[in-house]
C-alpha positions as CSV (number, residue, x, y, z in Angstrom):
1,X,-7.3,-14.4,13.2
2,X,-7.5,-11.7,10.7
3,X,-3.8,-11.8,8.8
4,X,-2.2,-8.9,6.1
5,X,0.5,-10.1,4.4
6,X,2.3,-7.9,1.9
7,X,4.6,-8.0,-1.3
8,X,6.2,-6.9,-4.3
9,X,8.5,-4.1,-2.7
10,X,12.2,-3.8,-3.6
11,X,14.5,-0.9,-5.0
12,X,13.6,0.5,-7.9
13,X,15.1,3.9,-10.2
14,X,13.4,7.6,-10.0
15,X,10.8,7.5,-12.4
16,X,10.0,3.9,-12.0
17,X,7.3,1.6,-11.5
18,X,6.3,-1.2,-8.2
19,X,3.2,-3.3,-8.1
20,X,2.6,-4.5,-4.1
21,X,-0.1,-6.9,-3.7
22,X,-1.9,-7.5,-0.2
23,X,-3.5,-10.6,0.6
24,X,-5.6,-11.0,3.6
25,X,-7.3,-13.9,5.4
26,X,-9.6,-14.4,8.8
27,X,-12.3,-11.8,7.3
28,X,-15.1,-10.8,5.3
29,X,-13.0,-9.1,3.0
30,X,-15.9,-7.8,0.6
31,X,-17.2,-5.6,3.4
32,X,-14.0,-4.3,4.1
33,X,-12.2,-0.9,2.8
34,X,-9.0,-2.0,2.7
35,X,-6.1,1.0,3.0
36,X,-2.7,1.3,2.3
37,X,-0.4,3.3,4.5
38,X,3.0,4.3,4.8
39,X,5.9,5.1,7.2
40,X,9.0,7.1,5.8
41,X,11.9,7.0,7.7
42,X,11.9,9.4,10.9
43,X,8.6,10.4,9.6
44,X,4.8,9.5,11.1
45,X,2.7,6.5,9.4
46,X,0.7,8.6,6.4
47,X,-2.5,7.5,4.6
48,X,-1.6,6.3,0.8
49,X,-4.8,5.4,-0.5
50,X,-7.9,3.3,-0.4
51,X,-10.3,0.7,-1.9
52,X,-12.9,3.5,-2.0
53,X,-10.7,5.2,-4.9
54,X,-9.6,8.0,-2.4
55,X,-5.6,9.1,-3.1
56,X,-3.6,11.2,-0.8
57,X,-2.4,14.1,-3.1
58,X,0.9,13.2,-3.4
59,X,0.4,10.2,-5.3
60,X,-2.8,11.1,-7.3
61,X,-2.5,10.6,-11.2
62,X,1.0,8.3,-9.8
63,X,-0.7,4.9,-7.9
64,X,-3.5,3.0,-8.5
65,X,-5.5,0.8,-6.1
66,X,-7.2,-1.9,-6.9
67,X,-9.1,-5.2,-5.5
68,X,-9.8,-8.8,-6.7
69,X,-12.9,-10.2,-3.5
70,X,-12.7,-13.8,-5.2
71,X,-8.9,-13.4,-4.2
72,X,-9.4,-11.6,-1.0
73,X,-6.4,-9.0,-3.1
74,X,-5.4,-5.5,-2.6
75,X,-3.0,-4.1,-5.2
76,X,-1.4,-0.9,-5.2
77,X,0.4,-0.2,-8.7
78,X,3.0,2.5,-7.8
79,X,4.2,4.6,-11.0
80,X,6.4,7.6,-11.9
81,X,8.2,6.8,-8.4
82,X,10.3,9.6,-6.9
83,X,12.7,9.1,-3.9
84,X,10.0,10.5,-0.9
85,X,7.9,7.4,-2.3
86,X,10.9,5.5,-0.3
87,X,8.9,4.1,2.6
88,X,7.6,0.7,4.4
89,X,4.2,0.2,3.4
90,X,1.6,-1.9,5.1
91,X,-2.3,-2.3,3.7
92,X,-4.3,-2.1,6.7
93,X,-7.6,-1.9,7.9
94,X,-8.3,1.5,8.6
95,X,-6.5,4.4,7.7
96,X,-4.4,5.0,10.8
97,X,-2.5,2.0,10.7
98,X,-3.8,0.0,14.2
99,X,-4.7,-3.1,12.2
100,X,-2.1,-3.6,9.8
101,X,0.4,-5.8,8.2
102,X,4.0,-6.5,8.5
103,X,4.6,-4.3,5.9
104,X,6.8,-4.3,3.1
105,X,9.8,-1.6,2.0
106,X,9.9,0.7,-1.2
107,X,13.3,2.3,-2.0
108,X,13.2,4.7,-4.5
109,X,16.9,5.9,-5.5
110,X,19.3,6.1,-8.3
């Protein structure tokens, strides 16, 4: 059974900075782009970025991805946060979201 599990959310201050980690199990995870996606609230699921060094363009020069395959890892490293970064974010397996995590939230607000 493949499993996504996420971390490293929380609140954090305009301007700031989150690290969120993914660690998945019950796959090859070197052959795997892994992505991370998001869901605002009242908003659809949206693309973030991927393993492939691809960015949506809102958080280009902002987030970084990055992967560890020894650790079967996916971090994101989130800086410069503004508040429409506020979202629950899940790493999945493609970039639409079917095969994803439980997610974890990201408030971003003074």
């Amino acid at each position: 059974e493949v499993q996504l599990v996420e971390s490293g959310g929380g609140l954090v201050q305009p301007g700031g900075s989150l690290t969120l980690s993914c660690v998945a199990s019950g796959l090859r995870f070197a052959m795997h782009v892994i992505y991370w996606v998001r869901q605002a609230p009242g908003k659809e699921l949206e693309w973030v970025a991927s393993t492939n060094n691809v960015y949506t363009d809102s958080v280009k020069g902002r987030f970084t991805i990055s992967r560890d395959n020894a650790r079967n890892t996916v971090t994101l490293q989130m800086n410069n946060l503004r508040t429409d970064d506020t979202a629950m974010y899940y790493c999945s397996l493609d970039p639409v979201g079917q095969r994803r995590g439980q997610g974890i939230q990201v408030t971003v607000s003074s």
